[in-house]
C-alpha positions in Angstrom: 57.1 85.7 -5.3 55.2 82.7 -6.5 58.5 81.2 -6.9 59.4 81.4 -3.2 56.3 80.1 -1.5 56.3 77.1 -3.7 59.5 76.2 -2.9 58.9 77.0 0.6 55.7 74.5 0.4 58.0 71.7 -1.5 60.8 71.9 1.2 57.8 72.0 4.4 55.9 68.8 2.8 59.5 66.9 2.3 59.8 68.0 6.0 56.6 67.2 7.2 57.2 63.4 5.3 59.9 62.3 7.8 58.0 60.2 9.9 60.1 61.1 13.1 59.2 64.3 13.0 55.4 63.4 12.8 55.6 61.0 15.5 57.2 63.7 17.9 54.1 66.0 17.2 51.6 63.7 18.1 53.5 62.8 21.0 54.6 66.1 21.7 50.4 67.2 21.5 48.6 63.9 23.5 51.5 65.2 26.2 50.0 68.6 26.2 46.7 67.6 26.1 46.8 65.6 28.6 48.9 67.7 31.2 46.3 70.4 30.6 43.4 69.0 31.4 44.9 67.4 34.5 45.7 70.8 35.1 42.3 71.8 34.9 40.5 68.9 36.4 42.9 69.3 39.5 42.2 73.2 40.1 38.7 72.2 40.0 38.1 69.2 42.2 41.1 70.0 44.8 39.7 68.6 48.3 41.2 69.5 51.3 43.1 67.0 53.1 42.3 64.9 55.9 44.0 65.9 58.6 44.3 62.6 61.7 45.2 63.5 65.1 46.5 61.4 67.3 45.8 61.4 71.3 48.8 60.8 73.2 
């Protein structure tokens, strides 16, 4: 059992080396970040718009 999860560990930390894969995470998580609290900011502080009328 021991075995397995160090070799599991070994393989995930040669993984986790690549440095495409590392730069696509902290891409991938500013992204989220950042469309989430739009998100949020945008439910809170949505104005109604300004409607013009024009007299013809």
């Amino acid at each position: 059992m021991s075995n397995k999860l160090a070799a599991i560990k070994e393989s995930l930390m040669v993984f986790l080396k690549k440095r495409e894969v590392v730069l696509f995470l902290i891409f991938f998580v500013i992204s989220s970040l950042s469309f989430g609290l739009g998100y949020l900011y945008a439910k809170d502080y949505n104005i109604a718009p300004i409607i013009i009328e024009k007299n013809c």
